[in-house]
N, C-alpha and C positions, 0 to 999 in steps of 0.2 A: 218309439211308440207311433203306432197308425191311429189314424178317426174310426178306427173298428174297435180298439182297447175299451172303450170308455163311451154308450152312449149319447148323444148328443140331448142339450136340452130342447126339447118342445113341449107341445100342449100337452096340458096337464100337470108341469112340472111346477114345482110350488119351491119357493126357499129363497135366499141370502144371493145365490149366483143369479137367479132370473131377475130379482129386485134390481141387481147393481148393473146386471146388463140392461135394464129396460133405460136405467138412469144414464148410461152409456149412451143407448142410440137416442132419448132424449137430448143429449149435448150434442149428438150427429145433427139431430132433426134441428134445433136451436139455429144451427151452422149452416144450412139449407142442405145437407147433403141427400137428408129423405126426408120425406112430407109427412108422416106417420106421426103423430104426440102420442105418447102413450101413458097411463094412470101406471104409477111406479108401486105396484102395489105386489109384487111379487108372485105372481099367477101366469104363467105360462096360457094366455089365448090366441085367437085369432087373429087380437090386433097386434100383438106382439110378434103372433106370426109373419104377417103384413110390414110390420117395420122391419123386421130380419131379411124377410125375401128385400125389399126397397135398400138395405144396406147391402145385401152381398150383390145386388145387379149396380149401386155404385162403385163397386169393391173387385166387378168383375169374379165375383166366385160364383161356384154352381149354388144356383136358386134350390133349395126346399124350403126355407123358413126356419132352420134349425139352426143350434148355434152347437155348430161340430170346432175342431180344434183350429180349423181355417176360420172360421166367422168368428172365433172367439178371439183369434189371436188379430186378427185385420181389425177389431176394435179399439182392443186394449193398446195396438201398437200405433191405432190413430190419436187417441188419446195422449200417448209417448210423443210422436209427431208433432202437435197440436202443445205441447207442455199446459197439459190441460190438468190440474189437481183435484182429486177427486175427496169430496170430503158428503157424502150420497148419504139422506138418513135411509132408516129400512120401514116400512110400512108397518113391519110386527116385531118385537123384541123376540119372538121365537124364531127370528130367522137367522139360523147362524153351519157352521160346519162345526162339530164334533168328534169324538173317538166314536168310530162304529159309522160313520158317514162313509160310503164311498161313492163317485163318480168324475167325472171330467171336471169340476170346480175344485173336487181334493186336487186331480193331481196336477190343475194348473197354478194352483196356491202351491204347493209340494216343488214345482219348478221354479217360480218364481222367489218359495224360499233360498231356495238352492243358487239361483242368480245374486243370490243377496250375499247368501255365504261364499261366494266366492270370493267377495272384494270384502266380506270379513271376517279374520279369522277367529270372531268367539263363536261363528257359528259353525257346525258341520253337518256335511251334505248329510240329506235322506233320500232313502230309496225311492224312484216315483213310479208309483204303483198304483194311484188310485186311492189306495183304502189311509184313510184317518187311523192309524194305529198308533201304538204307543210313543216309536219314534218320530212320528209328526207330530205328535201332543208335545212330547219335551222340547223339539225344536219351536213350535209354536210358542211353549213358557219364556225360550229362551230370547228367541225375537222380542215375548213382550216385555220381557226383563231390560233386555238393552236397547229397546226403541220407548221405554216410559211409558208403557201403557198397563194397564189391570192385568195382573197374571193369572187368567185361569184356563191354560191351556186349547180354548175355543177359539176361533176367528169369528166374529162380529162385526157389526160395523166399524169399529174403530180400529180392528186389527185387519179387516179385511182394507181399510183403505190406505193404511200404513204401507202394507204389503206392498199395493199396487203402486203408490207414491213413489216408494224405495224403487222398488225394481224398475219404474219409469223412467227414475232420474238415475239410473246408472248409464 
């Protein structure tokens, strides 16, 4: 997969991936890595802009303010770095991934299941493709079956930080 498959988030994007990355460069900015605070409210703005561009010029990536599959992954893997746990509430209870969801948050949830099922074997790989479809939903029940959490096929906050936990601490 290229940074051309899949959109990158910016302004204007609203949802669960902008919220938990904003809480992300949040624990950057905490760290002194960038000077940007930003309201975790899930809305893709200018300031959020502002803190992406200040992360990827500490990160040494190419500067637009977007959070393509380079900026996304140089967080989550500071994060991993850092054994930082992420337990982030979400601004709005509608903010989640579903069946009929697709972009760059599917398919780095979709990889990072698939990191998961490697080291176990009740789960098995899905295709990463981007799109929230049927076999992301069962694999998603089945994560939440065997990590104890609400099974209803969606990532939320509590399955989206499960997720990232897991695949951290492999």
């Amino acid at each position: 997969m290229n940074n051309n498959n899949f959109g990158p988030l910016e302004i204007g994007n609203v949802g669960i991936a902008v919220n938990k990355m904003q809480a992300y460069l949040n624990m950057m900015q905490e760290r002194g890595f960038i000077k940007t605070k930003l309201v975790e409210d899930g809305k893709y703005g200018e300031t959020t802009a502002n803190a992406v561009r200040e992360w990827q010029a500490y990160s040494g990536l190419s500067i637009d303010g977007k959070i393509n599959l380079t900026t996304w992954n140089s967080l989550v893997n500071k994060l991993r770095e850092l054994n930082i746990i992420t337990n982030v509430p979400v601004y709005s209870r509608s903010y989640y991934l579903t069946q009929g969801n697709q972009g760059l948050d599917v398919f780095k949830m979709q990889e990072y299941l698939n990191e998961i099922a490697a080291k176990n074997n009740c789960l098995r790989p899905i295709p990463l493709d981007g799109t929230f479809g049927p076999r992301t939903t069962t694999m998603v029940q089945q994560y939440q079956y065997l990590y104890d959490l609400i099974i209803d096929g969606t990532i939320g906050k509590n399955t989206w930080d499960s997720i990232i936990n897991e695949r951290n601490a492999l």
